[in-house]
C-alpha positions in Angstrom: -9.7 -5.3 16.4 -7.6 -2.1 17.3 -9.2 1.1 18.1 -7.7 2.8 15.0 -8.5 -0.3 12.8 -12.1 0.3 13.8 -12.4 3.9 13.0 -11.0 2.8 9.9 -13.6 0.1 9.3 -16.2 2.9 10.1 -14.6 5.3 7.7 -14.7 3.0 5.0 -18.6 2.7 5.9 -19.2 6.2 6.1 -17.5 6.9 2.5 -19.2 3.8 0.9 -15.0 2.7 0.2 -16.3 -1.2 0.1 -19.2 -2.3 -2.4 -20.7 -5.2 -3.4 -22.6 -6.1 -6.6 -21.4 -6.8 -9.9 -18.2 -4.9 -11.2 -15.8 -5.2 -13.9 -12.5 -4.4 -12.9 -9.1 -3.0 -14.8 -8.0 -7.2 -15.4 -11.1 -7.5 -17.2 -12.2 -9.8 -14.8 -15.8 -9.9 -12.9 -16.2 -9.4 -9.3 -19.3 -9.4 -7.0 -17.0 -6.4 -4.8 -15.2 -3.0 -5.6 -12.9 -1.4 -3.2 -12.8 1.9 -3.7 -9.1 2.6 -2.4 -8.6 6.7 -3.0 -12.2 7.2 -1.4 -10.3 6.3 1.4 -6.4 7.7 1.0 -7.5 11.0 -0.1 -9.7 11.3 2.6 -7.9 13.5 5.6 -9.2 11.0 8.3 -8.8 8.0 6.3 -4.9 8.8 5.4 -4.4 9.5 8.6 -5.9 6.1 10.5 -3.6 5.1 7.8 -0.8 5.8 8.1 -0.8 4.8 12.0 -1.9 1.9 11.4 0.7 1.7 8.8 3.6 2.8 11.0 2.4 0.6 14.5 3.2 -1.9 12.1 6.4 -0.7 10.5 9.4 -2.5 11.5 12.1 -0.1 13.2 14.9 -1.3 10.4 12.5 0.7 7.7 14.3 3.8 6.4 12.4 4.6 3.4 8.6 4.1 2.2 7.5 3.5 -1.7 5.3 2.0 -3.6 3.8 2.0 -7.1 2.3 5.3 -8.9 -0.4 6.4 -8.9 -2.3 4.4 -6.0 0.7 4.2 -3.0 1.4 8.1 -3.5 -1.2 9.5 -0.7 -0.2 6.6 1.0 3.5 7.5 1.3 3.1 11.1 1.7 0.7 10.8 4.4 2.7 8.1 5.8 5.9 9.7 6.1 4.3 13.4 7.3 2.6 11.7 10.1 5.4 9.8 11.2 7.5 12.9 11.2 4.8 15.1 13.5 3.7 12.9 15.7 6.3 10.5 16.4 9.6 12.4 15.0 10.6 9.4 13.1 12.2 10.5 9.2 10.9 8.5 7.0 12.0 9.1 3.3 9.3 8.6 0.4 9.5 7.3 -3.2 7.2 5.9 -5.3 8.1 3.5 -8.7 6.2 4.8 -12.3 5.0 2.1 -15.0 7.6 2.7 -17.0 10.8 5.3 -17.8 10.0 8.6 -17.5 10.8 10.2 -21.0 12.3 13.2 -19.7 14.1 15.1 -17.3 16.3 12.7 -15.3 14.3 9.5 -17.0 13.4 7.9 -13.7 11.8 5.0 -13.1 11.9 5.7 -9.2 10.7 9.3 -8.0 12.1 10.0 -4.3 14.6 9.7 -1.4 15.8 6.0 -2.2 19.1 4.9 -2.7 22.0 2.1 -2.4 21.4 0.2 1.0 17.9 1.7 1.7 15.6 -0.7 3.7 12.4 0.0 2.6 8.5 -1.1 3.0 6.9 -1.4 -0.2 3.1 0.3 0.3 -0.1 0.1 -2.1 -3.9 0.6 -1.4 -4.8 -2.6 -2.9 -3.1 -6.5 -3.0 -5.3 -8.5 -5.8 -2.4 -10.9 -8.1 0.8 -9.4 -6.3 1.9 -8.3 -9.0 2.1 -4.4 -8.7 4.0 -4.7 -5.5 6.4 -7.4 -7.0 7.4 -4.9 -9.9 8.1 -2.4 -7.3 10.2 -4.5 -5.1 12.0 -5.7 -8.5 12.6 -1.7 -9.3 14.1 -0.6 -6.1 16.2 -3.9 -5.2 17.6 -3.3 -9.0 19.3 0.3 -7.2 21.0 -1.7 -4.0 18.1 -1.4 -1.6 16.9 -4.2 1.0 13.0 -5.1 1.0 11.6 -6.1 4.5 8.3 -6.0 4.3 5.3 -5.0 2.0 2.2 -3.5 3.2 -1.6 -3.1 2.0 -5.0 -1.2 3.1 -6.9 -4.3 1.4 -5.9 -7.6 0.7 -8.9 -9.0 -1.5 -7.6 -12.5 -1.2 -7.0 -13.4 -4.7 -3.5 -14.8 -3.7 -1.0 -11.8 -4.4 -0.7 -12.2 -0.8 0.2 -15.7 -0.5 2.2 -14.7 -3.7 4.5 -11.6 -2.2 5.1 -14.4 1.2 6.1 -17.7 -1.7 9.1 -15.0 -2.9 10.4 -14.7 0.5 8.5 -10.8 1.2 6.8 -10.1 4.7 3.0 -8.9 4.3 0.6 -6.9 6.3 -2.9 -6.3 5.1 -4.8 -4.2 6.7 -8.2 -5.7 5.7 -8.5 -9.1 3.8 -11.8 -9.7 2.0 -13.8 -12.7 3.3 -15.3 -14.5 0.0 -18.1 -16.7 2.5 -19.2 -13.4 4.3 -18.7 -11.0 1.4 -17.1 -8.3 3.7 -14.2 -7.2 5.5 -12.2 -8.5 7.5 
């Protein structure tokens, strides 16, 4: 394990991020874990081991970052501020809402992302997939090239396995071992 995957790990200890016990979630469904996800990105250390582990793992071709409102949006804008300050790379930001925004401009898509864009797709959390997949859908609709998608927590209910079926690159940061209970 990395050094800043480990101060990570004992980040998401110190803020009690990872639970276990018996939790209903926003499917409905019953698990024996929660992941607490904006414990963590909203938390100035978290975001920050964050987003370096998020960009020591960004391919070079990446031009833009996005993901899906509400839970990618401390992710993206701590992602592309730190990758401006500390390593001078320009990184532009956008993030995909559920559904047309009713006024104003009506986007769907808030941010820097246009025609020919190569862009990671970001999100806290990986459960079914499909979150991510509606975002990708979203911004390849406008012209731009997805190369890879990106999690904090992967809690191995196949969305992974699901993004990597349609052809998208994954990283997880953390995948949840169902034997152990825990992170991995």
């Amino acid at each position: 394990m990395s050094d800043l995957k480990e101060s990570l790990r004992a980040r998401i200890d110190e803020l009690k991020v990872f639970r276990t016990g018996s939790f209903t979630l926003a499917s409905g469904a019953q698990s024996n874990f929660y992941i607490d996800g904006r414990l963590l990105t909203l938390d100035p250390v978290g975001a920050e081991l964050i987003s370096k582990i998020i960009l020591s793992n960004l391919t070079k071709e990446v031009d833009s970052i996005g993901g899906p409102a509400t839970a990618a949006i401390p992710i993206i804008s701590s992602t592309i501020a730190i990758s401006s300050i500390l390593f001078g790379r320009s990184l532009k930001g956008f993030y995909i809402r559920p559904s047309v925004k009713e006024h104003g401009l009506a986007n769907v898509i808030e941010g820097s992302v246009g025609e020919e864009s190569k862009v990671a797709i970001v999100d806290d959390t990986v459960t079914s997939g499909n979150s991510i997949i509606s975002s990708i859908k979203e911004v390849e609709k406008v012209g731009c090239k997805v190369l890879q998608t990106i999690s904090v927590f992967d809690r191995n209910e196949g969305g992974v396995e699901k993004l990597e079926s349609e052809g998208y690159n994954n990283y997880s940061i953390f995948k949840y071992d169902h034997k152990e209970n825990k992170l991995i």
